[in-house]
C-alpha positions as CSV (number, residue, x, y, z in Angstrom):
1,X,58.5,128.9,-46.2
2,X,58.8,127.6,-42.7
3,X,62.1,126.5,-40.9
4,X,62.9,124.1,-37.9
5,X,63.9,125.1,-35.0
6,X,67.1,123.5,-33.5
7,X,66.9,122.8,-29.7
8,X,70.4,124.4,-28.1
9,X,72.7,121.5,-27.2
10,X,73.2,120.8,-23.6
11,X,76.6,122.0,-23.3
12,X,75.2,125.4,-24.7
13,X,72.3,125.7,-22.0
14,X,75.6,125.3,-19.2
15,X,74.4,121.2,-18.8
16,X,76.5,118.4,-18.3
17,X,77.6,116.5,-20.5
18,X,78.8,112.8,-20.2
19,X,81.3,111.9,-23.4
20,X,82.0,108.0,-23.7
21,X,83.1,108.3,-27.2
22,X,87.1,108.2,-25.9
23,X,85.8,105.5,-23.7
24,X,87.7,102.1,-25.4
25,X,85.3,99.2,-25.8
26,X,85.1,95.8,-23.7
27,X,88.2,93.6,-24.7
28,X,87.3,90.0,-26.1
29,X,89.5,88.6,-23.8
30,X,87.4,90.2,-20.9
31,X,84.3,89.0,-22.1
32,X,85.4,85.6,-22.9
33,X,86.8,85.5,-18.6
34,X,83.3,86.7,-18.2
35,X,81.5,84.5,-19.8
36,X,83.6,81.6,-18.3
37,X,82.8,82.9,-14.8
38,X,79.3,82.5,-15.6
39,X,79.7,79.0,-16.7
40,X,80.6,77.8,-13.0
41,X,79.4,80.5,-10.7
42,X,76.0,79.6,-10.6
43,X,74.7,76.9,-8.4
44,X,74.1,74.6,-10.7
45,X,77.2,74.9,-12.8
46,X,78.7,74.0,-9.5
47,X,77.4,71.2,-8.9
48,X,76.9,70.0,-12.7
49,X,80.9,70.3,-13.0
50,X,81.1,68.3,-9.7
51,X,78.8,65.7,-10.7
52,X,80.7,65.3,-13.9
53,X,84.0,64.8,-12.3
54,X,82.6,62.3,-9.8
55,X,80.4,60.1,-12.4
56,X,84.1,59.8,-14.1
57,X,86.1,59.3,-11.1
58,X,83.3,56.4,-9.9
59,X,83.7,54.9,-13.6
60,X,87.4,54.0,-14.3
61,X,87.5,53.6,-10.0
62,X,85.1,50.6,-10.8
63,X,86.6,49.6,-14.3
64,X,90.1,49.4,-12.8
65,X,89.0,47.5,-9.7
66,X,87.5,44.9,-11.9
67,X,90.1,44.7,-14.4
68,X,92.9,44.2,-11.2
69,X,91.0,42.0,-9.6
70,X,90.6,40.3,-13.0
71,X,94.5,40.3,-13.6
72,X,92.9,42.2,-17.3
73,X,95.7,44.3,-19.2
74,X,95.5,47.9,-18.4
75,X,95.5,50.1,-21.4
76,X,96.2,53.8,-20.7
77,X,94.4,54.5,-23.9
78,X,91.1,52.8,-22.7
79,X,91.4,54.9,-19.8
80,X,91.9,57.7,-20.9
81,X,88.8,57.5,-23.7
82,X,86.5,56.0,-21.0
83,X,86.8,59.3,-19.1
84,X,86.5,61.2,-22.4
85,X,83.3,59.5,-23.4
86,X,81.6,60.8,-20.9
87,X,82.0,64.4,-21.0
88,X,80.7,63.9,-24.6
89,X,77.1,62.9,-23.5
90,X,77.6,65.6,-20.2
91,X,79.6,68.5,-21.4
92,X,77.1,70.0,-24.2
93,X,74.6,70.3,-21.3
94,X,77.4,73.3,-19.7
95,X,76.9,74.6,-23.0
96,X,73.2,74.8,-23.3
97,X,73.5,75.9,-20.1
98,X,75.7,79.1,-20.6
99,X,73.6,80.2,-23.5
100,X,69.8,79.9,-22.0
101,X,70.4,80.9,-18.8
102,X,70.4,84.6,-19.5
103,X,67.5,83.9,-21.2
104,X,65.7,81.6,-19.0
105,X,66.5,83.7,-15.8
106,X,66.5,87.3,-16.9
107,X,69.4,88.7,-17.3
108,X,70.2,89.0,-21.1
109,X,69.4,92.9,-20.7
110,X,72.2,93.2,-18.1
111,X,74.6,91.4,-20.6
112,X,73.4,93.1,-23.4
113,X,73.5,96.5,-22.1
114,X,77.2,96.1,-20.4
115,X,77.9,95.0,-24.5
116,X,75.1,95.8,-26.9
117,X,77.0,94.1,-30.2
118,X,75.6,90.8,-29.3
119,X,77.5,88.8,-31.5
120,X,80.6,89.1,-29.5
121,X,78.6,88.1,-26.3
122,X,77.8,84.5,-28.5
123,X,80.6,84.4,-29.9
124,X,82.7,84.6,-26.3
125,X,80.3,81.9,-25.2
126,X,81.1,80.0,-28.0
127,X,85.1,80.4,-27.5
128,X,83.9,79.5,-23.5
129,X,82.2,76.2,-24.6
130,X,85.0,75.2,-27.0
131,X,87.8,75.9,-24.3
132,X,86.0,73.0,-22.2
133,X,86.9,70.6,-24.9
134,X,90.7,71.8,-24.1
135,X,90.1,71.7,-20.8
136,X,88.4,67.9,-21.3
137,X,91.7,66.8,-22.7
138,X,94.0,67.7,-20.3
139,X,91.3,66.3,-17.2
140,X,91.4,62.8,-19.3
141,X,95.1,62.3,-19.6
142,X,95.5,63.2,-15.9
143,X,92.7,60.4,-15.1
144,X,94.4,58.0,-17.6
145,X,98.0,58.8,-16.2
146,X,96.5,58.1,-12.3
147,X,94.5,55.5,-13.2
148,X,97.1,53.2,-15.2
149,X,99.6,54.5,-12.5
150,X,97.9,52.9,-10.3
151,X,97.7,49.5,-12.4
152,X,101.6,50.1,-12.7
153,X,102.1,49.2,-9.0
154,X,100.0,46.4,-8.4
155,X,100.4,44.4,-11.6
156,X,103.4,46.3,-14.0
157,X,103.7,43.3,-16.5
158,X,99.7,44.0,-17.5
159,X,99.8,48.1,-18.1
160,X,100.6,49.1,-20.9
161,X,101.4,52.9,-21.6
162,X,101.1,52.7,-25.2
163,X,98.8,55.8,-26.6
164,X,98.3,57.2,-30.3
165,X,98.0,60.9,-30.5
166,X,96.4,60.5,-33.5
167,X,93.2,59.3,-32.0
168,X,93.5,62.1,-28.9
169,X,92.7,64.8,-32.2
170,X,90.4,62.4,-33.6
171,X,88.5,62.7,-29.7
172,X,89.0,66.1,-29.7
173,X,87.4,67.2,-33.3
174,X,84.6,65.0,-32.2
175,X,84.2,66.4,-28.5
176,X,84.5,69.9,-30.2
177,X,81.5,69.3,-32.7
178,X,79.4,67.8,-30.1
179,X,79.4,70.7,-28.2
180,X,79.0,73.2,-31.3
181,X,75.7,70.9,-32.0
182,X,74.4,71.6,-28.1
183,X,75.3,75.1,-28.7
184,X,73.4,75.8,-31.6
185,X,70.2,74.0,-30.2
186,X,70.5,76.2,-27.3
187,X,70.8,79.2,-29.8
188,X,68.2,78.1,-31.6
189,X,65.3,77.8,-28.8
190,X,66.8,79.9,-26.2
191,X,65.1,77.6,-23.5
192,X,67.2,75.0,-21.2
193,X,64.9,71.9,-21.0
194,X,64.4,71.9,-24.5
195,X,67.4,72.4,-25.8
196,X,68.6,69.9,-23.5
197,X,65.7,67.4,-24.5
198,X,66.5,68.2,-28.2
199,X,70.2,67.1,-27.3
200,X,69.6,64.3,-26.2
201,X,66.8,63.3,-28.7
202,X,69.0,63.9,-31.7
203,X,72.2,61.9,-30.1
204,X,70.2,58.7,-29.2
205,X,67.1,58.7,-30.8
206,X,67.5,60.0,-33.9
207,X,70.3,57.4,-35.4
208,X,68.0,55.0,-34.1
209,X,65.1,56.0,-36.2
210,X,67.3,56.5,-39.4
211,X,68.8,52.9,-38.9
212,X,65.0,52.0,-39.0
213,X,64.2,54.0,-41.7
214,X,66.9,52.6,-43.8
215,X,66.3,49.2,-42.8
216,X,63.2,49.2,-45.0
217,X,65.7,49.5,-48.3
218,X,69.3,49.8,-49.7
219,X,68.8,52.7,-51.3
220,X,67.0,54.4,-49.1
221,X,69.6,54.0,-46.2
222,X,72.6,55.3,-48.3
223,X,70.2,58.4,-49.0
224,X,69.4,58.5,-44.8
225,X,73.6,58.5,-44.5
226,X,73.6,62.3,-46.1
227,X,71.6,63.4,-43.2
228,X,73.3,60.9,-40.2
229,X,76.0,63.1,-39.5
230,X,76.8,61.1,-36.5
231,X,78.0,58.1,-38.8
232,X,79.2,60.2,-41.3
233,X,82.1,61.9,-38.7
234,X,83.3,58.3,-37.9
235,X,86.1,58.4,-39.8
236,X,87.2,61.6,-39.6
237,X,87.8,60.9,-35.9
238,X,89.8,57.8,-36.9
239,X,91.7,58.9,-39.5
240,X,90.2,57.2,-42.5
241,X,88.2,59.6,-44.3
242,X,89.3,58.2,-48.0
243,X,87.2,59.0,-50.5
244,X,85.6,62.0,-51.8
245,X,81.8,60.4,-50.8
246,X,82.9,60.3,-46.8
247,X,84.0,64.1,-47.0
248,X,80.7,65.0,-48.7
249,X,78.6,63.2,-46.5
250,X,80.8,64.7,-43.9
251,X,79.7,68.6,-45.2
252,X,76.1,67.8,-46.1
253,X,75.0,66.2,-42.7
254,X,77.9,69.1,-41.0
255,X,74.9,72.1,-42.7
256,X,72.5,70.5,-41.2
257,X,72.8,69.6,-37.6
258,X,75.7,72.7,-37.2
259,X,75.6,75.4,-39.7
260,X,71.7,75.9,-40.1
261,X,70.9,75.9,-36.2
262,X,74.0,77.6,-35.5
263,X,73.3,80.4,-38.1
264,X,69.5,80.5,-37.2
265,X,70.0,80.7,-33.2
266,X,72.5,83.6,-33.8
267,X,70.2,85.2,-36.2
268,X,67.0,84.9,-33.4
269,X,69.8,86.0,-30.6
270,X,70.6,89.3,-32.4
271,X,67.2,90.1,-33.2
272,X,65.2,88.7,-30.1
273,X,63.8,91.4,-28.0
274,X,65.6,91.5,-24.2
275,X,62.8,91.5,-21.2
């Protein structure tokens, strides 16, 4: 009968010994302010929030000077949704961004090795990406309120103030999907052009192809309306969602473009090997 011999530990044999098992893990919170960091201190998170901030503050400049010089009625509420609108189309890119760039640039094994349970690196990514929404609705009241200010002093009897909070959760559900959708696409192919290109082909091109596509019948474009999530989050940003059909059409199209990319770009991020 032959036995195995057991190689002396290193304490035995008068080594040192380094013992992490007291050491307490990473806090969330930490890793969250980490991930944020990363977000804007890079140069081209720099200068992609700038940019953002100026195409806004260049938009309602030149929708207010026309609608002063107009004598139109000042709405707060269209200025504060004009400025929202576009950090829709802009603010997904910051969270493509935040997920590829380890990968793209190298230094998922630095992230990965500081915190090797990977799914709370995504997952403080994905707190990071939906704390820009928050931070997208407190930038678009302050334009609204400066911008309609504004209006206040040179022509008071046209601003109006008027604003439904409804409609600033409607934004917000919205804005907060849009970026989960850029966020699984960047999940999903780990590389920043074409998740960026995918983006940007499923926001404009896609609705156009299934309003095409459904052209050709009745039937066949109430089928295409299961898969158009797009149209079928309409009303839930307004309010109306009514009838069982709208919520259904709602969940189906929501597995598709959200749960299935989300799921299957975590999945390939947990298992991808780190170079």
């Amino acid at each position: 009968m032959s036995t195995s011999v057991v190689p002396p530990a290193p304490a035995a044999l008068g080594r040192p010994v380094l013992d992490i098992s007291g050491t307490p893990a990473i806090p969330f919170w930490r890793e969250v302010l980490v991930e944020l960091r990363k977000s804007y201190n890079t140069r081209a998170g720099v200068w992609y929030l700038l940019s953002i901030a100026m195409i806004i503050a260049l938009i309602e400049a030149v929708i207010l000077i026309v609608a002063l010089v107009q004598d139109n009625v000042v709405l707060f509420e269209d200025n504060a949704f004009i400025a929202g609108t576009v950090t829709v189309l802009l603010l997904p890119v910051l969270a493509i961004m935040l997920v590829t760039s380890e990968w793209t640039q190298r230094s998922a094994m630095v992230s990965f090795t500081l915190e090797p349970r990977r799914a709370r690196v995504v997952v403080a990514k994905l707190v990071v990406s939906l704390g820009f929404v928050v931070a997208t609705l407190v930038m678009m009241l302050l334009v609204a309120v400066v911008a309609t200010g504004i209006a206040e002093i040179v022509q008071p009897e046209l601003t109006d103030w008027s604003f439904e909070i409804k409609y600033l959760f409607g934004f917000a559900i919205f804005q907060a999907v849009t970026m989960t959708i850029g966020f699984a696409f960047a999940a999903l192919l780990l590389n920043t052009p074409a998740a960026i290109v995918l983006f940007f082909l499923y926001w404009y091109l896609l609705p156009i192809l299934l309003a095409a596509i459904g052209g050709i019948s009745e039937s066949l474009g109430n089928t295409l309306e299961w898969i158009n999530f797009q149209v079928a989050i309409g009303p839930l940003t307004e309010w109306e969602m009514n009838t069982g059909e709208e919520w259904a059409k709602l969940i189906v199209s929501g597995l598709i473009w959200i749960v299935l990319p989300l799921g299957l770009g975590i999945a390939r991020i947990l298992r991808a090997e780190v170079k």
